[in-house]
C-alpha positions, -999 to 999 in steps of 0.1 A, spaced: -499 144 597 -490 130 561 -474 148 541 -489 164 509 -468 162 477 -466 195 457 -474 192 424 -493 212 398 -518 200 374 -510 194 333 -511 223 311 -502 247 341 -468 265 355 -452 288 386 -439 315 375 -409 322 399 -388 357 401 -366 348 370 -394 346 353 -416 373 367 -393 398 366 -391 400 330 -429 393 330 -436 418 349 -416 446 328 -433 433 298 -471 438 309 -455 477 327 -442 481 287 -475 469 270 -499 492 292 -477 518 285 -483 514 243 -518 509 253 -524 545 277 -502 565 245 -531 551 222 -556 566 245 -571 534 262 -585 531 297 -581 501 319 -608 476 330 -612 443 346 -638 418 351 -647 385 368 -623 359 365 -658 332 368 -691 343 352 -720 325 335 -714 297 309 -737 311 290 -730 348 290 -691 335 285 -702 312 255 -714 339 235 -709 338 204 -674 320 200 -684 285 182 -684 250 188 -651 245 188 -642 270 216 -669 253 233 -651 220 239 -620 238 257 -641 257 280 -635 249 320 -671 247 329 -686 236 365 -718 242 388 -713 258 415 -725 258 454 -751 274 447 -762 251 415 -754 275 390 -739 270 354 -706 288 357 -676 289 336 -641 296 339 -633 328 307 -620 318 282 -609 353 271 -622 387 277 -635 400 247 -669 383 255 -665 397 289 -660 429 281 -693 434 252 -711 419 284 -700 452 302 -706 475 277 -741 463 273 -749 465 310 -732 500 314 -740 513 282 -755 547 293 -724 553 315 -695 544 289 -685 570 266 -689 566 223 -663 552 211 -651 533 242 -613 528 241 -604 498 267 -576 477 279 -575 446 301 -546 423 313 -554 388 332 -557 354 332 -583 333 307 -583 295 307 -584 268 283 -583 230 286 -566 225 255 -538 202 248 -508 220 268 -472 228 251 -448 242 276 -421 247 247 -444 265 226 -458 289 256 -492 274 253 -511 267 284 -540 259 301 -540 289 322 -521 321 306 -522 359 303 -544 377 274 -538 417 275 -566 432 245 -571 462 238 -605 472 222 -627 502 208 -667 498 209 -690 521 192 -670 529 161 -674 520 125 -646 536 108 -616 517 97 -594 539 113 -601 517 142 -590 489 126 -561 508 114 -553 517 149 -553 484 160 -529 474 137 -508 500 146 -505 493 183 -500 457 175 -468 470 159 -460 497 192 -463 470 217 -437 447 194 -413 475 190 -417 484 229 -408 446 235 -381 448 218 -388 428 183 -381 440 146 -392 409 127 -428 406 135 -451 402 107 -488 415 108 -504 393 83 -540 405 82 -575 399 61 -614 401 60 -637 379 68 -662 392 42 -637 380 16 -649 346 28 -689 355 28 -677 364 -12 -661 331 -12 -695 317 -2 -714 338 -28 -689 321 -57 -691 286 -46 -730 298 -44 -741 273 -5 -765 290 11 -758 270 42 -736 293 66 -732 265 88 -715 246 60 -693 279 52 -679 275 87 -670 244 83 -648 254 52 -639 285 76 -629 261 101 -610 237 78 -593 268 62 -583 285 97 -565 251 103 -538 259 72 -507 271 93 -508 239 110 -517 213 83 -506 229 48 -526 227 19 -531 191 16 -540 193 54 -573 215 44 -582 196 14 -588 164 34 -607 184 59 -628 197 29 -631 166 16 -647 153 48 -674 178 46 -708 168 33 -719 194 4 -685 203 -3 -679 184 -40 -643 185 -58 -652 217 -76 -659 236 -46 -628 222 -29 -605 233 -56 -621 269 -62 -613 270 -21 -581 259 -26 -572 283 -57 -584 307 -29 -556 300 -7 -530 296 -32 -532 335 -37 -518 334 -2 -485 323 -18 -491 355 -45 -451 371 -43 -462 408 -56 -473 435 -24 -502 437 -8 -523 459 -33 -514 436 -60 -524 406 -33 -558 429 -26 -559 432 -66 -558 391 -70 -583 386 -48 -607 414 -58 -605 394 -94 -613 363 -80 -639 364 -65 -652 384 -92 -688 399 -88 -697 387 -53 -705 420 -32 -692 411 0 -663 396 -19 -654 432 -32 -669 446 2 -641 431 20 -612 437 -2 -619 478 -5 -619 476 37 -586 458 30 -571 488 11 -584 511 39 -568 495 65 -538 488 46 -533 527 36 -545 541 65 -522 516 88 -490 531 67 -500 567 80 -503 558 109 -464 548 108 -466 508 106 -437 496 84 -447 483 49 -423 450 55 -441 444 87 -472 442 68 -494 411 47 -523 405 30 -531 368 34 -559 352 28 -556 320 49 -561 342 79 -594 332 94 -592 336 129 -615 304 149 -643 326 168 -673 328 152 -682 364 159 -660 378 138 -670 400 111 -647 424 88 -610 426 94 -590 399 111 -551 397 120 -524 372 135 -487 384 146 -460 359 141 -425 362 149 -402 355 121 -374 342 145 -398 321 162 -421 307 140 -427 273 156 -447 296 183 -479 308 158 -497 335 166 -484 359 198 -512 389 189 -540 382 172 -577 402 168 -602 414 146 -637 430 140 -668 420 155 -698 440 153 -719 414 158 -708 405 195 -723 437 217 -758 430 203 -758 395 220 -763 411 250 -772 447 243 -805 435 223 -787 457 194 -756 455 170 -729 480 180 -695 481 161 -661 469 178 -620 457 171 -600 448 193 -567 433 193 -552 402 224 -520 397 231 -511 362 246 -485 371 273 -469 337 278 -471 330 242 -446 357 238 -421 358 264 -415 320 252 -409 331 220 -386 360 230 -368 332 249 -365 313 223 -350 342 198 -328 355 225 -344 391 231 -350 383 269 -334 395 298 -340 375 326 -333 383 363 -335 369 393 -335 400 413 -355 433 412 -334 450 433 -301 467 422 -282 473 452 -283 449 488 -274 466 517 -250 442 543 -259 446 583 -226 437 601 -248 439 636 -271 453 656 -254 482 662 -245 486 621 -286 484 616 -301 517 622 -269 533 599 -278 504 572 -315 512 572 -308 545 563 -286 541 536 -314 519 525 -342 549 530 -311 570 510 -308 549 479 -347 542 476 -357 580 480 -335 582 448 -351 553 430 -327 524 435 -345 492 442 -323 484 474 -329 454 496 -317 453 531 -303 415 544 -326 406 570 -307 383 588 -284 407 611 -249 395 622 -247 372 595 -208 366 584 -206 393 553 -194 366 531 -228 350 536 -242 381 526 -218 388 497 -230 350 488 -266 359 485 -263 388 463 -240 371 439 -269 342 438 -297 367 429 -274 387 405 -275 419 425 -249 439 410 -241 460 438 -232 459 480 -234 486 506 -211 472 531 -212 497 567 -193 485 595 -184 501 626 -157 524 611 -174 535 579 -199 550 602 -176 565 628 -170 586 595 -202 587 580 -190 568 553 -204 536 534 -182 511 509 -200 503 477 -189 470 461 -193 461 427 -198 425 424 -185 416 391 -155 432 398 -151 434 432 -139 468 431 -148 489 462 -155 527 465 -153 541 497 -182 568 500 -200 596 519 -233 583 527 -249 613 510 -224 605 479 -239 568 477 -273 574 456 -255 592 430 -226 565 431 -248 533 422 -270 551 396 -234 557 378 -225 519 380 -253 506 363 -278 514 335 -318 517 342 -339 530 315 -364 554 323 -397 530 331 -421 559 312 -399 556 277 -413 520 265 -402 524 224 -366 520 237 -356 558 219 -354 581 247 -333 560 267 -308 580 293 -272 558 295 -256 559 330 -222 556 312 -207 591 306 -190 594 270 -148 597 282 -159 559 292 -152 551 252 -119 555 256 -116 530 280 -133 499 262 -97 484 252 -89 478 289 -124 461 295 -117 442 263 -157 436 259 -185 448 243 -197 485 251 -226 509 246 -230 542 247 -253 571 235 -236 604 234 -243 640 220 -248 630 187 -277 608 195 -261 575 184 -255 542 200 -220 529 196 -209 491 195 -173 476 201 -159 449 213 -145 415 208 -159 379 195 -154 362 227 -196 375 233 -208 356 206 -241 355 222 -243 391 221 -233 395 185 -260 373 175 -285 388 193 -276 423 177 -272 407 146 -308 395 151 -317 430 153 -302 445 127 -315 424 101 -290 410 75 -285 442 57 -269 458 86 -255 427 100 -229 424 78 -213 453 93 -211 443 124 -186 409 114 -160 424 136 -172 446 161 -146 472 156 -164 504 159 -202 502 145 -225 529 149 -265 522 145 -287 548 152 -311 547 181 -344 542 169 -329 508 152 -322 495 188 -346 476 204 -352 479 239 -351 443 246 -317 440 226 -309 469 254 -319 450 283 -298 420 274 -269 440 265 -268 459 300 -275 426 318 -253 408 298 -223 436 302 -234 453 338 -201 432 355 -177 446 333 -187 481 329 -181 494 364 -145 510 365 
């Protein structure tokens, strides 16, 4: 038989365990913001009709669609995302779905656009939305806003900038520049949606290709986006814009559902600095109508947008025969843990497990299962070696390849006493234990946050507080929350990729502090949970004694 060479296709990836792992926390962390905010899950067809998928979402979106017939001859696409999905199902189980309907939905969408693995962007990659149908009060908007800034604290980032807007602002825009086509307006939409990637001079050639757009429209467009660059806050920005575009109606429409949002997003606990009025925010689909929003990362700005979403009452009716209001919110999975990469706020791991339990033989393995059974009844993701009799330095060898950070080793005479040895692998020490001792003994020697506190602030530390006193013999970098509620740092320059990373967290103002790492105390809701995760990965080895 010939062989067949493995290979994938352009624009898609595997994602092995190094990878998953921390993939996998991420999307457990991001339903968790979601369920606090009251949504429910749902999933749909990965393949449905082209044109059901099609909706509503413009020409451009067209082109990247992955579209096919079928065995049975039909016209069937791949989605593309799941908003369009979702308006489908509240149309066709409108009587059973409560008013308003609060969703969630994590999976796969696909789009056959030009790939960029560095960037996260793929052909084939995760969206999780969240949405709310049958609601026209900002407040939803509001709310979307404000998970989009929960699920960025709960993955562990503290320079993400919200930078939202309205799309009637542009129907204003249309008013002033007085075209009554709206097919032409979404050209200058279009061109105007493209100005993160091409600049200003970038648009004004694409608005200088368009037929019925003459050099006095393109500059009034242009002095549009200029008030992008506006330095005063956003009710000053929302105070520019209302006076330029003057007395159109949906001009003025748009920038009072601006302030709305805006206040009502700051009661609701969203950070000012986290927040921007910009009008070169367009967002591409066409079924937008009211407020729209991008999240960029300021430490990884080459990678655009990783949350985006908007308004778009118009969507439901397509299907429903009648308009119904919605906002919703995506996150783009991929998008994100690439950029997290990139800034240094993930943990990666090549191993789920925390402890691997050693067989010596056939007569060790009924006593190793059961420490197993032990140490999983207490929550310790425990792996047993499979391959029984293998030498135990073959074994020790596996778990220091998968970065396990802990060994039950059992031979014959640790269960002639009922006794087990636990080996910590990044120092080699060994603690010889009762077998009803060893749950209790590997929770101590490493940390695991509690999977139900996402925000990173009611985090329990394995590490008990006389362990301070013993940093200067570790000679590293050391954590610790004790009774006062405060995370302590110290520690020497030899982890510069750990000052960094903190540093990164701080933000400059606090980083100068932390020059160096004698004692530093920050309290814990400044502490991201990713910055956590790294730290205890980063550390676990040395924090064992």
């Amino acid at each position: 038989m010939p062989r067949i060479e493995p290979r994938l296709l352009k624009g898609f990836r595997d994602y092995l365990p190094e990878v998953m792992i921390p993939r996998t926390r991420m999307l457990r962390k991001i339903a968790a913001v979601f369920e606090r905010f009251g949504f429910e899950p749902l999933d749909t067809p990965a393949i449905e009709y082209a044109d059901i998928l099609m909706g509503k979402l413009g020409p451009e979106a067209e082109k990247l669609f992955y579209r096919f017939r079928d065995s049975g001859d039909r016209d069937v696409a791949l989605r593309y995302e799941l908003t369009v999905s979702l308006a489908r199902v509240v149309a066709q189980y409108s009587t059973d779905l409560p008013r308003p309907f609060k969703r969630y939905q994590m999976g796969p969408v696909w789009r056959a656009e030009a790939p960029s693995m560095e960037r996260g962007r793929f052909r084939e990659f995760w969206q999780c939305d969240v949405d709310i149908v049958g609601s026209h009060s900002l407040l939803a908007d509001a709310e979307c806003l404000a998970v989009d800034h929960a699920v960025m604290q709960a993955v562990g980032v503290k320079t993400h900038l919200i930078r939202f807007n309205n799309r009637k602002l542009f129907r204003g825009l249309q008013e002033k520049l007085g075209i009554n086509q709206d097919a032409l307006m979404a050209a200058i939409m279009r061109a105007v949606d493209k100005f993160d990637k091409v600049g200003r001079e970038g648009v004004e050639k694409e608005l200088a290709a368009l037929e019925g757009v003459d050099a006095a429209a393109r500059q009034t467009v242009l002095a549009f986006l200029d008030l992008a660059k506006f330095e005063g806050g956003n009710d000053a920005r929302i105070g520019k814009l209302s006076e330029f575009l003057g007395s159109a109606a949906s001009g003025q429409l748009g920038c009072s559902e601006l302030r709305e949002v805006l206040v009502e997003a700051r009661r609701m606990g969203v950070p000012e600095k986290h927040l921007l009025v910009d009008a070169t925010i367009v967002r591409g689909l066409d079924y937008y109508t009211g407020t729209v929003f991008e999240t960029t990362l300021s430490d990884a700005p080459s990678f655009g947008s990783v949350m985006s979403g908007g308004r778009y009452d118009g969507l439901v009716g397509l299907f429903a025969g009648k308009d119904e209001p919605a906002v919703g919110i995506s996150v783009g999975i991929d998008r994100l843990l690439a950029a997290l990469e990139s800034a240094s706020l993930l943990m990666k791991s090549k191993a789920s497990a925390s402890v691997l339990v050693t067989v010596f033989d056939e007569t060790c393995l009924e006593y190793a299962l059961k420490s197993a059974t032990e140490l999983r009844r207490a929550g310790v993701n425990t792996e047993v070696y499979l391959e029984v009799g293998a030498k135990l330095k073959k074994q020790l060898a596996y778990a220091e390849r998968k970065a396990i950070p802990l060994v039950v080793i059992a031979g014959p005479e640790e269960i002639a006493a009922g006794e087990t040895q636990l080996r910590v692998m990044g120092t080699g020490e060994q603690l010889r234990l009762k077998l009803t001792e060893l749950p209790q003994a590997a929770m101590s020697r490493f940390v695991e946050p509690d999977p139900n506190t996402a925000a990173g602030r009611t985090w329990d530390w394995a590490f008990k507080p006389e362990m301070i006193e013993r940093v200067p013999e570790v000679g590293g970098l050391f954590l610790l929350r004790d009774e006062t509620r405060v995370v302590k740092f110290a520690g020497w320059a030899k982890y510069g990729d750990l000052r960094n990373a903190i540093r990164r967290s701080l933000g400059p103002a606090q980083a100068t502090k932390v020059k160096t790492f004698d004692w530093y105390e920050i309290r814990e809701d400044e502490l991201s949970e990713a910055l956590c995760e790294f730290v205890v990965a980063r550390l676990k080895p040395e924090f064992n004694a």
